[in-house]
C-alpha positions in Angstrom: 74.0 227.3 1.4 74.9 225.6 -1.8 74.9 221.6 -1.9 75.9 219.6 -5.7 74.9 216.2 -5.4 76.5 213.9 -8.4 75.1 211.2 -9.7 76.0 207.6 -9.9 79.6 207.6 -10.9 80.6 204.6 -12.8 83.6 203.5 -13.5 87.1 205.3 -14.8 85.4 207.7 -17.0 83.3 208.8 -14.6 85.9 209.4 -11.6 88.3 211.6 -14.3 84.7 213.6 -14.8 84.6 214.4 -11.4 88.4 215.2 -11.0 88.1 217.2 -14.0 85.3 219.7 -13.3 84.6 219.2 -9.1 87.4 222.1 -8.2 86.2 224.2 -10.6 82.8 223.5 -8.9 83.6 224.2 -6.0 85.5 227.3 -6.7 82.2 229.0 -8.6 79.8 228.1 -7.4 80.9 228.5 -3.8 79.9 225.2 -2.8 79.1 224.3 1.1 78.7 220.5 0.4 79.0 217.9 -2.2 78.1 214.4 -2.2 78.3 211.6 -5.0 76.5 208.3 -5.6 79.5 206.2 -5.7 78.3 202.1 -6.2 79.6 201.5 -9.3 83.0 203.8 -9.2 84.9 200.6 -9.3 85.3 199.7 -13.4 81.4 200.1 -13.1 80.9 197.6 -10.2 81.1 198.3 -6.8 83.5 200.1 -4.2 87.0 199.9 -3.3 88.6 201.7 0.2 91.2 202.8 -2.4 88.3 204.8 -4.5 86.9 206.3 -1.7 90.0 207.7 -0.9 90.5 208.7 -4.4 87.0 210.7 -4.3 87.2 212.2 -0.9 90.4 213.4 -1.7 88.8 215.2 -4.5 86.3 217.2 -2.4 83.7 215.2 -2.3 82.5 215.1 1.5 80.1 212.3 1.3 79.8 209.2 -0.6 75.9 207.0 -0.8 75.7 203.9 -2.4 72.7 201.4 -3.4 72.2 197.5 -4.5 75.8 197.5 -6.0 77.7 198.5 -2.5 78.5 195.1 -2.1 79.8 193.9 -5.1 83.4 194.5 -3.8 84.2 192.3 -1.1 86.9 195.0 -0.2 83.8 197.7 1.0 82.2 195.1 3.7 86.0 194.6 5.3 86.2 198.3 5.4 83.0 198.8 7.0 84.1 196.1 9.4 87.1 197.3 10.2 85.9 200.5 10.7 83.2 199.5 12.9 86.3 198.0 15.8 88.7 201.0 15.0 87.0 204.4 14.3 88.2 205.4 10.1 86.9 209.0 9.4 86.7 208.0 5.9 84.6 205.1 5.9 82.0 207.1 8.0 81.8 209.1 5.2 80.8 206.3 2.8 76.5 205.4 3.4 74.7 202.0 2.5 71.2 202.1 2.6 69.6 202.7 5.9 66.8 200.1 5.6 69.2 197.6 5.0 68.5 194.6 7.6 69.5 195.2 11.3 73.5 193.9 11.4 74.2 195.5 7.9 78.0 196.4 8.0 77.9 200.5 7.8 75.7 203.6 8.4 73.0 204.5 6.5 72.9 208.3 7.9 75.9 210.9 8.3 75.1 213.9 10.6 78.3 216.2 10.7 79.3 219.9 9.5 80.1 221.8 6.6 83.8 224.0 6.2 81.5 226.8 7.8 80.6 224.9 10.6 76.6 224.7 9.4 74.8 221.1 10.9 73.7 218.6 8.0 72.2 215.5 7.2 72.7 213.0 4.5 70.3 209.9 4.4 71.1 206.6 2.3 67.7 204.9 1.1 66.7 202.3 -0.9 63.8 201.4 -2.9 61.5 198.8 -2.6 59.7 198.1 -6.3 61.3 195.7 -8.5 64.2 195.8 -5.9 65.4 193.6 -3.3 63.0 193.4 -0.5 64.3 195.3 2.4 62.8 197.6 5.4 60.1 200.3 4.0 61.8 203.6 3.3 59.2 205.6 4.1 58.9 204.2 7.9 62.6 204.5 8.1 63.3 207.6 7.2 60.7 208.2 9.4 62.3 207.0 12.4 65.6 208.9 11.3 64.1 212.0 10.9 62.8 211.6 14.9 66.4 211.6 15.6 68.1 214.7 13.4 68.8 217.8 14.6 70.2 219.6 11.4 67.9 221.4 9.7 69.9 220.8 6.2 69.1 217.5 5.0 69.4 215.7 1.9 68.7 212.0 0.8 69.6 210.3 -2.0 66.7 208.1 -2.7 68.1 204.9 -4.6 65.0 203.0 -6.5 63.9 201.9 -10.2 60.6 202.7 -10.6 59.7 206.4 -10.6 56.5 206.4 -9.4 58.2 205.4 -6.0 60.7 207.8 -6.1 57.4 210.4 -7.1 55.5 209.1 -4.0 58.8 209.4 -1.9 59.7 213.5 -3.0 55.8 214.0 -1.4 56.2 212.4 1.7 59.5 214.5 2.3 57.9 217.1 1.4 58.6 220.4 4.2 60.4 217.3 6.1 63.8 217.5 4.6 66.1 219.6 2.0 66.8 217.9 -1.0 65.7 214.7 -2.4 68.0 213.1 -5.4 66.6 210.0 -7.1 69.5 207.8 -8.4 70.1 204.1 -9.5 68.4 204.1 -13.2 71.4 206.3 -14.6 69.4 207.6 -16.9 68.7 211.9 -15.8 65.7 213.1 -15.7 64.3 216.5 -16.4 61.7 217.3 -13.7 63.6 219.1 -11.0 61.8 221.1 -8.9 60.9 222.7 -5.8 57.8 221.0 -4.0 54.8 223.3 -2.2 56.5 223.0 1.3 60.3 223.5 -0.1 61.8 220.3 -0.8 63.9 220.2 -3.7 63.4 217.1 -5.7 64.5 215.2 -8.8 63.8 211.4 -9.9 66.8 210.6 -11.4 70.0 213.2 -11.6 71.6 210.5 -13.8 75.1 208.8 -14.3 78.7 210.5 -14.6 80.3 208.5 -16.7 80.1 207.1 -20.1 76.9 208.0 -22.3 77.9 205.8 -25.5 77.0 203.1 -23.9 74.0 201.1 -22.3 73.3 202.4 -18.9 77.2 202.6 -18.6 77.7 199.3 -20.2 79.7 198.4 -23.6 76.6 198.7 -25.7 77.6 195.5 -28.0 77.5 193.4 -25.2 73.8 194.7 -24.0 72.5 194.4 -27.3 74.1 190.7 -27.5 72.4 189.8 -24.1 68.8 191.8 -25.3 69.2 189.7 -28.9 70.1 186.1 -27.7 69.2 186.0 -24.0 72.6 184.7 -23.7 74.7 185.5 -20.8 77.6 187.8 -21.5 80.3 189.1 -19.4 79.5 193.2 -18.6 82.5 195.6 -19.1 82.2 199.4 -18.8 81.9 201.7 -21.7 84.5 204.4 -22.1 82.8 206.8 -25.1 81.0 210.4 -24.6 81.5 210.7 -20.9 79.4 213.4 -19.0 78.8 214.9 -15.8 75.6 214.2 -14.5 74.3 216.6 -11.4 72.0 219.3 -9.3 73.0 222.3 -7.3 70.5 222.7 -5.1 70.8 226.0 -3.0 68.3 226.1 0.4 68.3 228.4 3.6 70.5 227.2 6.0 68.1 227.8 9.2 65.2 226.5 7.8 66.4 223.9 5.8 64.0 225.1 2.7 65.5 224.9 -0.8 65.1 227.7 -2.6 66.7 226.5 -6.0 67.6 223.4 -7.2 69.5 223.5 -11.1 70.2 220.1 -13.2 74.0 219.8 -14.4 75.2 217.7 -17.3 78.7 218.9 -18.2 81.1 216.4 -21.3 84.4 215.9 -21.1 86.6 219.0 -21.8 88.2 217.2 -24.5 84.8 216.9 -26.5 83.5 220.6 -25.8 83.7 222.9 -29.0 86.3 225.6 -27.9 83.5 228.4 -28.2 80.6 226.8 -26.5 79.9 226.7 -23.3 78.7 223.4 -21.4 75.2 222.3 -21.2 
């Protein structure tokens, strides 16, 4: 079983990225399932129903989120809404699972791929320099009490790495995959742990790399040089595809393989190379 997991999509650039290379994806690498980090798809901030349409209608088959997932009004109406009258969609969107008690959402999606194998995907949320919310590690505790599927991936949303670090070991053997997101920045330690999890700390952002963390990177420096407020507006240059494939046995739940993706815009490929 083959499961791509993109990373934090931000904004325009990164929704044409993932319209622009996901069916390709899909088609050759004979994808099972793919999910995407998708807080900041709105112009960078946030999520709109009409964007998770947009990205469910591309393939993807689950959406997570993180501290951004209410920065849309829009979202929490959606989640309400769905809550009174069942929306297949919205079930497919996650917030964090140790959000407080009453959160509007899920935090867990148990359902089935095309070839009808069970899976998991978990929504958590870091603790260290982030809002303080319920422990991850006791929650997905008391989650993984409850899951049958044997296939189960989380995306892991937290800032400091030596959480996200401690996390990958305590999943380790427990669950499939484990994808750090939220820094945007990818890093390059993907592996597979001792007991098979796959495991990365950060797969990094799809969308715009000339930039600061997605950001127009005159109006960070402004903010880092004066300490002055200054209004945030997405970056557009050097977009790029940040991702993993992770491939695991689908009665065990083991990975067996997990690869970091970073593809660029097909505009700015050289017409004899091939992408990273």
């Amino acid at each position: 079983m083959r499961i791509l997991f993109i990373g934090d999509i931000f904004g325009r650039p990164g929704r044409h990225l993932v319209s622009e290379w996901l069916p390709q994806l899909i088609r050759e690498r004979s994808l099972d399932l793919v999910v995407a980090n998708a807080e900041n798809a709105a112009a960078g901030f946030g999520l709109t129903p009409a964007i998770v349409s947009e990205l469910l209608g591309l393939g993807i088959d689950v959406l997570t989120t993180g501290n951004h997932v209410w920065d849309k009004r829009e979202l929490i109406d959606f989640f309400q809404q769905s809550e009174q009258n069942f929306n297949e969609n919205a079930r497919r969107v996650l917030r964090p699972a140790n959000y407080p008690a009453g959160t509007p959402g899920w935090g867990v999606l148990e359902s089935r791929t095309r070839r009808g194998v069970p899976y998991a995907v978990i929504n958590l949320q870091g603790r260290v320099f982030m809002a303080a919310n319920d422990d991850p590690f006791r929650v997905a505790d008391e989650l993984l009490r409850t899951i049958e599927a044997r296939v189960i991936l989380i995306d892991f949303h937290a800032e400091a790495t030596s959480e996200k670090v401690a996390f990958g070991w305590y999943m380790d053997g427990r669950v499939t995959a484990v994808a750090g997101t939220h820094t945007h920045i990818p890093t390059c330690d993907e592996r597979i742990l001792p007991k098979g999890t796959g495991y990365i700390t950060d797969v990094g952002m799809t969308g715009p790399y000339e930039s600061v963390i997605g950001v127009e990177k005159e109006l960070a420096l402004h903010r880092f040089l004066t300490g002055m407020p200054a209004r945030f507006e997405p970056a557009k240059g050097d977009p790029r595809l940040c991702a993993v494939v992770v491939e695991c046995d689908q009665e065990s739940g083991r990975a067996t393989s997990i690869e970091r993706l970073m593809l660029r815009a097909r505009e700015h490929l050289h017409p004899h190379k091939q992408p990273c």
